[in-house]
N, C-alpha and C positions, 0 to 999 in steps of 0.2 A: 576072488580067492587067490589068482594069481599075485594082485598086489600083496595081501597079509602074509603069504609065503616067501618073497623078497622082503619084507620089513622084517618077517622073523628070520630069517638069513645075515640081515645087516646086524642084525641086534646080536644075532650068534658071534660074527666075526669081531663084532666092538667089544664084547665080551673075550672073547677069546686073547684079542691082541691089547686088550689095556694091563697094563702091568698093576700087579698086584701090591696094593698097597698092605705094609707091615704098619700097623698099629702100634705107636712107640711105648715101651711102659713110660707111668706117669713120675714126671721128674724128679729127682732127691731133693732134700731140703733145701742143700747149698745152690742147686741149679736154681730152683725156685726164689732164694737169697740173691742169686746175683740178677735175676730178672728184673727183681723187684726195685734191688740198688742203681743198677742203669737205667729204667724207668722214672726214680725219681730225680736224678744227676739230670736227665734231660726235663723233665719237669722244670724244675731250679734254672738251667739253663733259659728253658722260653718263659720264664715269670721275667729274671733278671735283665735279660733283653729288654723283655717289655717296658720293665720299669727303666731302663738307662734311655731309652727311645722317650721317655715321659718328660724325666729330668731333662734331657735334650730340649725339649718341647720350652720347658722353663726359659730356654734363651729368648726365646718369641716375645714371654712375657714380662721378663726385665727390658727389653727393649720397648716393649711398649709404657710400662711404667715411666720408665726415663724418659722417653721423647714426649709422653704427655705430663708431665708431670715440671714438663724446663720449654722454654719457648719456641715457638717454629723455625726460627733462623737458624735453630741448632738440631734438628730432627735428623737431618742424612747424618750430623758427625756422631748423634746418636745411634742409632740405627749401626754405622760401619764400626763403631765402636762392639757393639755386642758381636756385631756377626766378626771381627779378627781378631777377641781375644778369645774367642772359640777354635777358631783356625789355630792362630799361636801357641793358644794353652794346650792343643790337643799335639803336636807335633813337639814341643818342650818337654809335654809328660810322658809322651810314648819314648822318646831319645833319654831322657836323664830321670825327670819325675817318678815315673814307678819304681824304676830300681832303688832310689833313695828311700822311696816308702815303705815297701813291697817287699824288696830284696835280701837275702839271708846276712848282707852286710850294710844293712840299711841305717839311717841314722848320718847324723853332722858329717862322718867321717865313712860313708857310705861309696864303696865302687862297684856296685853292681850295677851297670849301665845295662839297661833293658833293650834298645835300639842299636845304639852301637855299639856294643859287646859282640852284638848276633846271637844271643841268647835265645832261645823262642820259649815261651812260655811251656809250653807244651800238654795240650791235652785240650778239648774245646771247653774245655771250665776255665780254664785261666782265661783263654781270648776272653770270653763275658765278662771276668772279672776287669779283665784292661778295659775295655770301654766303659763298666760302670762305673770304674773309678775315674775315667778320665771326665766326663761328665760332672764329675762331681767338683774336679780341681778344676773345672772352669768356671762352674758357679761360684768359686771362690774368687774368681779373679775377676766375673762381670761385677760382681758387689761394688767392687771401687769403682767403678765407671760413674755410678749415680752421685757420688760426692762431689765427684770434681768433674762435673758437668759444665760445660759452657765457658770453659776457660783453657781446657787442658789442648796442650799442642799435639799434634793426633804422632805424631812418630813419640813424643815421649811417654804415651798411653802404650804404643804397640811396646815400649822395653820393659814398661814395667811388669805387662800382661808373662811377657818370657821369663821375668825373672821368679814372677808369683808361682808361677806352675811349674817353673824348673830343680826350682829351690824352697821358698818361704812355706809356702803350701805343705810339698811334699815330707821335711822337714818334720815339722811339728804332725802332721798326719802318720808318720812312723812312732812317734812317741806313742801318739792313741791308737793306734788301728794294725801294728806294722803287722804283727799277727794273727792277722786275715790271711795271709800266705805265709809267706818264708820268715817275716822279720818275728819283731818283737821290742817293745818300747817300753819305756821306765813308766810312762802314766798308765800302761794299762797292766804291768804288772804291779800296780798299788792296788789296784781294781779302779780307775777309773770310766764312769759309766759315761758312753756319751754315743746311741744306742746310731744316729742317722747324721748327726753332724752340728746340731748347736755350736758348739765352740770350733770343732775341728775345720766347720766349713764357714758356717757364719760368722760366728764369734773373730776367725782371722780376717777373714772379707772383711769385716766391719771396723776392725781396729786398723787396716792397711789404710780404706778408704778414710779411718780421721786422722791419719800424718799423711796420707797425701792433700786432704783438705786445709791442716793447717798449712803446711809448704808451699802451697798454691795461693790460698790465702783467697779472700771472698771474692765474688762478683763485681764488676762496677756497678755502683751503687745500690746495692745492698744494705750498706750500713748508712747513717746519713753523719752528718761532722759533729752531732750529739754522742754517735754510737748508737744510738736508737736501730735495731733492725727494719728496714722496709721489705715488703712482700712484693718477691718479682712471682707475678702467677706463673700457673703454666699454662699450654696452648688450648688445653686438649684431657680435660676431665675424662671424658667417655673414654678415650684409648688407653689411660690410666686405670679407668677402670677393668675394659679388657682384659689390660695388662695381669691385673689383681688377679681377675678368675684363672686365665691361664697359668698363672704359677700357684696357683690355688689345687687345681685342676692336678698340674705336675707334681705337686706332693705326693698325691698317692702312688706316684713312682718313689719318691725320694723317701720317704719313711717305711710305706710298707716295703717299698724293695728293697730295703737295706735287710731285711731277713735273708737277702740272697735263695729265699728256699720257698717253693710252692707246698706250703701248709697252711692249717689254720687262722695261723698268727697273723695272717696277711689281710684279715677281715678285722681281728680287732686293733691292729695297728690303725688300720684306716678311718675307726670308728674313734679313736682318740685324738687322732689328726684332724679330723672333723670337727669333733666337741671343742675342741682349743680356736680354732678358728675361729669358730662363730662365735665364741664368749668375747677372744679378740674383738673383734668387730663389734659386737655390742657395747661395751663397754668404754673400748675407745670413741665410740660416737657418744654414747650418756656424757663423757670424762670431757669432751670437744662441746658439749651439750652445753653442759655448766659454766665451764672455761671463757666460752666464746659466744653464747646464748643462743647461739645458734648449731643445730648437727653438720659438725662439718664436713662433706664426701671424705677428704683428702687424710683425714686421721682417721674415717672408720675403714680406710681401704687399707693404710698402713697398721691399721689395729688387727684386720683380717691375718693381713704378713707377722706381725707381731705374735699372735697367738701359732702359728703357722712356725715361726723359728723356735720360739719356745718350748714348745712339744718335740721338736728334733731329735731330742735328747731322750729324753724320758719314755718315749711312747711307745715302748713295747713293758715295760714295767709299771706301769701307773693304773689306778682304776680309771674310769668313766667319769667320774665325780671329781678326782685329783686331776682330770686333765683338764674340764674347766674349769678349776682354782684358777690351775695354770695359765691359763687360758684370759681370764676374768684379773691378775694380777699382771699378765702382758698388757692390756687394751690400755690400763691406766698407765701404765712405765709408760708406756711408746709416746702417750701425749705427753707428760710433763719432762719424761729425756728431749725430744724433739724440740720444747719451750726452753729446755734448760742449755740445751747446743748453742741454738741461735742466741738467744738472747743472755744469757749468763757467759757463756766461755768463746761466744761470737764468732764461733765456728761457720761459714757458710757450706752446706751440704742443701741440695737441692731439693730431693727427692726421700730428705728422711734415713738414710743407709744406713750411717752409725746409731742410731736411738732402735730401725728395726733389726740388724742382725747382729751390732756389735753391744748392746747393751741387753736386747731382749735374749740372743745369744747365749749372752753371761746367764741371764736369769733362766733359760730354760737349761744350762747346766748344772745350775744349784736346786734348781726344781727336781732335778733326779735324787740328788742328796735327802730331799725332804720325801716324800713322794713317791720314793720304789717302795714298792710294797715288798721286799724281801730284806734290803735294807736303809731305808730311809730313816731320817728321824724321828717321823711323824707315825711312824710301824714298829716303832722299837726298838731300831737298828743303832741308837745311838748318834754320837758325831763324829763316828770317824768317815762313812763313807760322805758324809757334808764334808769334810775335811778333805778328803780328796777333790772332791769336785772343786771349792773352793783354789784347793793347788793348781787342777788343772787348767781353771780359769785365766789366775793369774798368771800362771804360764804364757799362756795362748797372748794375753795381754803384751807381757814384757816381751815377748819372742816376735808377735807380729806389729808393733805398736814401732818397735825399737828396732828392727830391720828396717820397717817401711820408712822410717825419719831418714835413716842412712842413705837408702835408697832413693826416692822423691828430692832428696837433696842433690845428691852425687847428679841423678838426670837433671839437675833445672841449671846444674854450675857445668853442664858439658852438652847434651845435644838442645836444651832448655826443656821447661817441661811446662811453661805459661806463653797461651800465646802474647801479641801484638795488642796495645789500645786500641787499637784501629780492626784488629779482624776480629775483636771480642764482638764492639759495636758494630760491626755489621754483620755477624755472625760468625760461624764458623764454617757452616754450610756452602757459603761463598768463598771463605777466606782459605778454608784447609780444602776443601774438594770443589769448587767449581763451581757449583750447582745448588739449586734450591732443590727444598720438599715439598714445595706447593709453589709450583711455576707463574711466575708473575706478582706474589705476593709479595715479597721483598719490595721496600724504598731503593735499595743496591741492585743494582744485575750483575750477572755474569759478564758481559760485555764492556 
């Protein structure tokens, strides 16, 4: 008895000194408005993360494409290649890059310096905004690495990486997109559609890396004293193929997060990114089928990436159905562009670059022209938004085709930008770093 009289005592006093809570009325509209609006701003904020962390991921898997896809003597200058024009292009675009893009005086003639202005973006949506785009202007700038593989002097790869993401990139990326922030650009006030980066990311990647490949000019022996192209394999099929899935993989950051925004759209974006891939792949293996009578890995992997840039564009406006057109019309380009490089215009590009992001590029931003279902031509919409795309193609063409000659040039006549006969043939792994990728295997040593 004694105890339930001390509990009921304690319980008196807990009572007695707990403060009395006021019941708050329930909130007005606008409170309830602005709950609702900072709730999704942070939403938006950890999708966009997530996806820029994805695209990031992407670097993994161009480097593994590259190094599998070109021989083992050259696998570290592969490998150090992806991982410094990530370094490079990331510290270029946060000092000059974004402000040219980005910035309220953005454009050719652009001085809104993001880094060193001391500017801060201000507000945690921009930081996200800065990283996802800066991710994205380095994808631009590993594109060229796979062209001119196995030849390129590793300091004249790191200048062109700074001028890509400082300038060329940023550049034409304000004409289409400036107006994601402060800017605003002449192609997307025509309405040009170009929804994750076809042209803006690939389509330039891909036109940089074929004037750096002409300028560099092929491989030793490559071509034979006929002209006839000879096939130099690669080391390493399976890490190629890695390569494939992982930036496979990374798309579903690079398309769906280009919504910037945690909604629904984020599942059918993913679901057309999807459909296009795998039409890719199918079809570029049937097209390798016939070609070569045999399914060949190496075009149904580039046919994967092929259906994968082609959707870039279009893939928040297309059906299910128009995305494998899309998709099913990539597989085929990518083999007979890739036939028609080497052996017609006797471009040596290693790994495929220009036929997958600079040609399939182009076709996955005329695909939007046909193919949006609000206004495409194939919806009713006519030719004018083809007509746009069509512009903005060639744009992207004249703009990144025609700097990159200037530039590739300028570096081979001043710091050089081809190595030595001598470190090509014994690699570069030895010749530009020191070192092998697979110890002992080299006929060379380090010593």
């Amino acid at each position: 008895m004694k105890k339930l009289k001390l509990y009921a005592i304690y319980l008196f006093l807990i009572l007695l000194l707990t403060p009395i809570t006021v019941i708050a009325a329930p909130a007005d509209s606008s409170s309830m408005d602005s709950i609702k609006e900072e709730l999704q701003t942070n939403i938006n904020i950890v999708w966009t993360c997530i996806a820029a962390f994805l695209v990031f991921f992407m670097q993994a898997g161009f480097a593994m494409v590259e190094s599998g896809f070109t021989r083992a003597k050259n696998a570290v200058n592969i490998l150090m290649k992806n991982l410094m024009d990530f370094s490079v292009g990331t510290i270029a675009f946060f000092l000059i890059g974004f402000g040219l893009m980005f910035g309220k005086t953005n454009g050719l003639f652009g001085t809104t310096l993001f880094g060193l202005s001391g500017v801060e973006p201000g507000g945690d949506w921009n930081w996200t905004f800065l990283i996802f785009q800066t991710v994205f202007a380095a994808t631009a700038a590993t594109i060229v690495s796979g062209a001119m593989a196995e030849r390129t002097k590793f300091v004249g790869y790191l200048t062109y990486s700074f001028f890509i993401t400082m300038f060329i990139y940023p550049i034409f990326g304000s004409w289409a997109w400036g107006g994601l922030l402060d800017g605003g650009g002449w192609l997307e006030k025509l309405g040009f559609l170009d929804f994750a980066g076809s042209t803006v990311v690939h389509s330039i990647g891909g036109w940089l890396a074929l004037a750096g490949a002409i300028v560099l000019g092929p491989r030793i022996g490559k071509y034979g004293p006929d002209g006839k192209p000879k096939a130099i394999l690669g080391h390493n099929i399976p890490l190629a193929a890695l390569g494939v899935f992982i930036l496979w993989f990374g798309w579903f950051g690079f398309n769906p997060g280009s919504t910037t925004s945690g909604d629904g759209s984020i599942g059918y974006i993913a679901v057309t990114t999807n459909l296009s891939a795998a039409a890719g792949a199918i079809v570029a293996m049937i097209v390798s089928w016939i070609i070569m009578k045999k399914p060949d890995a190496s075009m149904a992997l580039n046919g994967a990436l092929a259906g994968l840039v082609s959707i870039t564009a279009p893939c928040d406006g297309v059906t299910p159905t128009g995305a494998i057109l899309i998709g099913i019309v990539s597989g085929a380009l990518v083999v007979f562009a890739v036939l028609f490089i080497d052996r017609v215009l006797k471009v040596d590009d290693p790994v495929g670059a220009v036929s997958v992001h600079g040609v399939c590029g182009a076709w996955g931003t005329l695909a939007a022209g046909l193919f949006n279902m609000e206004s495409g031509l194939f919806y009713g919409g006519g030719f004018k938004q083809l007509g746009v795309q069509i512009l903005g193609a060639g744009a992207a063409f004249v703009w990144a085709f025609g700097l990159g000659l200037i530039l590739f040039y300028a570096i081979s006549k001043t710091i050089g930008l081809r190595v030595t006969h001598e470190e090509e043939m014994k690699g570069l792994d030895i010749g530009e770093h020191g070192m092998e990728a697979y110890s002992g295997f080299q006929v060379f040593t380090t010593t």
